[in-house]
Phi, psi and omega in degrees: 000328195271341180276345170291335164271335164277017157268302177354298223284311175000267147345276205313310178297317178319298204274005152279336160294342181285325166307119155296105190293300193308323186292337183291280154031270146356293212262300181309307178282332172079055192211099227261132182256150179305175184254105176269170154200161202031261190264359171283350212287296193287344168268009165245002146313275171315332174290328212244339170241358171071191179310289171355276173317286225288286214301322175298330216257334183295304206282305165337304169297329179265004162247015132278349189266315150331314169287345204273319207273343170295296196287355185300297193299321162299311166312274179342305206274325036082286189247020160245014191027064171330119167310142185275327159257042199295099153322343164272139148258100183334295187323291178329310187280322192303331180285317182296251217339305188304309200273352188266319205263353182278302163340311190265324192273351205272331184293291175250088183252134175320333198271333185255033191016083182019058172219110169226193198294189192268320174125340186316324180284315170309319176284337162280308186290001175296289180304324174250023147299302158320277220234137188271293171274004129326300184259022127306303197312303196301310199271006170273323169334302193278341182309292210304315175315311202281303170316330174288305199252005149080004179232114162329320185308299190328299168308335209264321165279346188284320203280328182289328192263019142236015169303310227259007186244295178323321195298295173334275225261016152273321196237341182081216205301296207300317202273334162306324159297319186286348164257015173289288159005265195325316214271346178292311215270343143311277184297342153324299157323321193232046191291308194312308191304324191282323169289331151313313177290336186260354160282351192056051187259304213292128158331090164317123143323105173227103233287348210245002184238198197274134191286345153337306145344303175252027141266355176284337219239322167206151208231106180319000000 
């Protein structure tokens, strides 16, 4: 029964990462936008709709992400019937599972031949789905970083390579490995910055001129 409900949360979650945020946008605006992906995506969003476009399209993403990782865990936790003295908590793992494959479709989705976002908004609305104050944490993590180091990228990873040790001493082994998952499938993702970064290449965040700018230049 239970590997049969995670191909379930699977499915479901994969092919809910695949909602397009620009074409939903798009649609919203009434504007036909290039088929943009990863890192061109959110700056042409921002060329053509400004904030407004940047913020619909972050909340479209954090709210697939939200139905797929609420219902993993409710299913699990539901129609797997949890044991009452279970070590495990069913809910917990079906929500990391649900945030790793909802993760791999917003990344690669099949319906857009596999070129998609980078992941940073899925993966915080994700935590904070899992653990609510976790994923404070995490996103006090990212502030605090990218404000200190002026690189988004940065912010975005520090907060992904300690997600999966909180995760660890709230839930234990199984919800740590997936959440090991994410934090790969993060830095998979964001490899070109870390490689900008360790060239001292990678774009500064600069809080003093207009941010349109440093959406031309990187992308969250």
């Amino acid at each position: 029964m239970i590997p049969l409900l995670l191909a379930v949360i699977a499915i479901a979650s994969y092919l809910l990462g695949n909602i397009n945020a620009m074409r939903i946008v798009s649609r919203i605006f009434q504007r036909q936008l290039p088929n943009y992906s990863g890192e061109r995506a959110l700056s042409e969003l921002n060329r053509v709709f400004g904030v407004p476009g940047v913020a619909a399209a972050n909340i479209v993403d954090a709210a697939k992400t939200v139905v797929a990782v609420l219902l993993g865990g409710l299913v699990l936790h539901i129609l797997g019937r949890e044991p009452a003295e279970s070590l495990i908590s069913y809910t917990a793992v079906g929500r990391c599972f649900a945030a790793f494959c909802v993760l791999l479709g917003h990344c690669w989705p099949a319906f857009n031949r596999f070129r998609g976002g980078r992941g940073g908004v899925v993966a915080l609305a994700s935590m904070l789905c899992i653990h609510f104050p976790l994923g404070i944490l995490m996103l006090l993590i990212f502030v605090a970083v990218t404000w200190a180091s002026k690189y988004l990228a940065l912010g975005t990873l520090a907060a992904a390579i300690l997600a999966p040790f909180t995760v660890w001493l709230e839930y234990g082994n199984l919800c740590f490995y997936l959440a090991l998952l994410c934090t790969l499938t993060l830095f998979f993702t964001h490899r070109r910055s870390i490689l900008n970064l360790l060239r001292r290449t990678e774009p500064k965040l600069n809080l003093q001129r207009d941010l349109s700018m440093k959406f031309e230049e990187e992308d969250f």
